[in-house]
N, C-alpha and C positions, 0 to 999 in steps of 0.2 A: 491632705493639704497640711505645711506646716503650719505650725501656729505662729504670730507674730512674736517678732520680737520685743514689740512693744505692750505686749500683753505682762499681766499681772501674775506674779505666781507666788504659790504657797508659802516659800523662801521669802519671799522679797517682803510677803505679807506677817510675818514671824518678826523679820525684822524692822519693820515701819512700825509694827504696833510692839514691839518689844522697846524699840527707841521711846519712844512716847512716855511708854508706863518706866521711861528713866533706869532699864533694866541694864542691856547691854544689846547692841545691832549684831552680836554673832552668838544666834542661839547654841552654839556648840557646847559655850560654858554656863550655861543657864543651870539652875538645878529643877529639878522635877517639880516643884512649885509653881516655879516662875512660864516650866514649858504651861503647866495646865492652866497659868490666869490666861497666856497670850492666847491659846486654841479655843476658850470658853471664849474672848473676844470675836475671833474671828469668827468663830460658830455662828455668835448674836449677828453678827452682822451681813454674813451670809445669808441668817434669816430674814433680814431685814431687806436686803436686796431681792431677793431671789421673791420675796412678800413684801410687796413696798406699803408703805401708807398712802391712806387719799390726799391730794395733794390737793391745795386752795383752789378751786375752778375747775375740779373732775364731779362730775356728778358718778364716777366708775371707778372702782380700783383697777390698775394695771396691770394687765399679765403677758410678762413677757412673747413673743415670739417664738425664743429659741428653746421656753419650753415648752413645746408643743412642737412634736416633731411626728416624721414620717416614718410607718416601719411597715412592712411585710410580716407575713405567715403563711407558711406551707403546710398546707393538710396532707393526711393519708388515708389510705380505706381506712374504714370500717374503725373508727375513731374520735369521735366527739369532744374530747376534752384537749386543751392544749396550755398550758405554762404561758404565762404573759410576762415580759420583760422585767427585773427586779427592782426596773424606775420607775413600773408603772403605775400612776398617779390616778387613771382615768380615761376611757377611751370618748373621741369625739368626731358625735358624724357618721360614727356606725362602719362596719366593713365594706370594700368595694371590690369588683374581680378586676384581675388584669384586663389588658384588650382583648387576649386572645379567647377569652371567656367572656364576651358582652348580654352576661346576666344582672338582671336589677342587681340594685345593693341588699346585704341581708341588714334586713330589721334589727332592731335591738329592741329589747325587750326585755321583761323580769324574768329573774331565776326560775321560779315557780312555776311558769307558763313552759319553760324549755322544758324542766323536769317533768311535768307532768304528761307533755304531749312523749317525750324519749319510755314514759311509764308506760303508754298505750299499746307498746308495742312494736317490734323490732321494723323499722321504716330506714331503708336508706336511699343516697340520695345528694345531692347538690345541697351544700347549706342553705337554709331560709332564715330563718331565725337564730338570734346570738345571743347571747346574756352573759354576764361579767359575774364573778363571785369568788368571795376571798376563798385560799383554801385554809385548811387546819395547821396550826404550828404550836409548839411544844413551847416555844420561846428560845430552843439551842439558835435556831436560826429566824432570820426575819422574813415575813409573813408575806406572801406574797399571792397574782389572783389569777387566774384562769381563763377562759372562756370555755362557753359548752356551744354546740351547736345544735341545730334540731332540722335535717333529718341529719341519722348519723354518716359522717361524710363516706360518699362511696368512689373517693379518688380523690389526684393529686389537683389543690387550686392553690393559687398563690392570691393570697389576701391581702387588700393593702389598708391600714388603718391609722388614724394620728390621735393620739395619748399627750397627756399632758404629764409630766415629768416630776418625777423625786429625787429631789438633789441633795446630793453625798456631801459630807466633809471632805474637804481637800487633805491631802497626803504630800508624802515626799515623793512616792511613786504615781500621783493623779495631781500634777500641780494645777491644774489651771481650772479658774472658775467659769461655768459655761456665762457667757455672754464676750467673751473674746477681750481681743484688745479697745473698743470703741466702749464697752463700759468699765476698764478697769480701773479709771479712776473713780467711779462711781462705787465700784466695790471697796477700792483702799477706804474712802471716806466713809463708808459704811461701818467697816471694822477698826478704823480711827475714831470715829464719834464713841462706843461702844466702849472702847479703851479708854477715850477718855469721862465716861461716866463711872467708869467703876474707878477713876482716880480723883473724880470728883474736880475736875479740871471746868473751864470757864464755857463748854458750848462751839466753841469754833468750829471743829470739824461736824456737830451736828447740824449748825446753818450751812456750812459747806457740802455735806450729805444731798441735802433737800436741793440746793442748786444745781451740784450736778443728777440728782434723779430727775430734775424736772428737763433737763438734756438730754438724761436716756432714754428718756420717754418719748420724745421728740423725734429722737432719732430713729429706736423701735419703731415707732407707728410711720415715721415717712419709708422704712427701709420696705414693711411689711404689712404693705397695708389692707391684703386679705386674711392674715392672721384674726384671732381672737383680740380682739383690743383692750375688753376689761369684763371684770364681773360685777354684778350688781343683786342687793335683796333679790332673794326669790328664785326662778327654775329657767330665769331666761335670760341670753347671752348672745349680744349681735358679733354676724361675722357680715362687715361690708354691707350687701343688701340682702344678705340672709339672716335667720334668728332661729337658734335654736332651742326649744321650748322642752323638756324633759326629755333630750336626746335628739329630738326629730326635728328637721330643718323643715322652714318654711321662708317663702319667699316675701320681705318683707312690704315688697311695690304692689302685690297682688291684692 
């Protein structure tokens, strides 16, 4: 799908918050200073979107929708371990099989309990059990997590599972910030207010920020309203009239 045109990009966001900080609106002549105050702006305020604040009358913080997305995994024999996507954040909900395989969901469960049942001794098999665990990294590259399965898979299943998302810095090559066109003025405000605290400027775009998040939130929760809605102290997190308590859904009418 293309993106809108009326969505926000990387460019347009260099130069909204380069005007501001009173630099010049065409980062072309910028010097190497001036590129790294605007990206440190918009960084912050990335973070600040993409992590909002509790806003007056949530008893929840917000978690967007759009991170929290849907992905697939293909097994093969005789192979247990697989590579988890380099955004992944967190899986939620646990794995499910396609139709054409209508076997329960696999459990999730602790690393420990996978490893030690895969220790007992070569068992293969339909996955049952799944556990998440970071693997090892040097630091050349950024650290990324796994899943193991238990028994070790004895065939092809297509797995389908939803992760909650780590979001990158925008680029010249990756302009657009995930939440589309419907919150890109929420994000310019974001990385506007930002700017302007580090010029020590009057507050404007930071009341402007909170008005329009208290819009995208609005609009989030009416678009998607079986998504994750927010997080809150502690291990549990409602989806609609379910609740997920360390992983495991429960129904919250029962």
């Amino acid at each position: 799908m293309t993106e809108s045109t009326l969505s926000m990009t990387y460019t347009e966001l260099l130069a909204e918050v380069g005007d501001l900080l009173r630099i010049d609106r065409d980062y072309s002549s910028w010097s190497a200073n001036d590129r790294l105050l605007v990206d440190s702006c918009i960084k912050r305020g990335l973070r600040r979107f993409y992590n909002p604040p509790l806003l007056p009358g949530q008893s929840v913080v917000h978690e967007w929708s759009f991170l929290h997305i849907l992905a697939t995994l293909t097994t093969v024999a005789n192979d247990s371990d697989y590579d988890l996507p380099a955004d992944f954040g967190g899986v939620e909900g646990g794995f499910t099989y396609d139709p054409s395989n209508p076997y329960p969901p696999i459990r999730t469960v602790g690393e420990g309990e996978v490893r030690e049942r895969l220790a007992c001794g070569v068992s293969t098999g339909r996955p049952q059990l799944a556990a998440i665990r970071p693997k090892s990294s040097d630091g050349t590259s950024g650290q990324i997590q796994e899943v193991i399965f238990w028994p070790i898979v004895d065939g092809i299943y297509t797995l389908s599972y939803r992760y909650s998302v780590i979001c990158n810095q925008l680029s010249e090559t990756k302009p657009y910030p995930l939440g589309g066109m419907q919150h890109s003025q929420t994000i310019l405000e974001a990385c506007l207010a930002e700017a302007e605290g580090s010029d020590d400027q009057t507050g404007f775009h930071e009341n402007q920020f909170l008005k329009q998040l208290t819009a995208s939130i609005a609009t989030d929760q009416r678009q998607s309203p079986g998504i994750i809605r927010g997080r809150s102290q502690g291990n549990s997190v409602r989806v609609g009239n379910l609740v997920t308590y360390n992983g495991v859904l429960y129904d919250a009418n029962s």
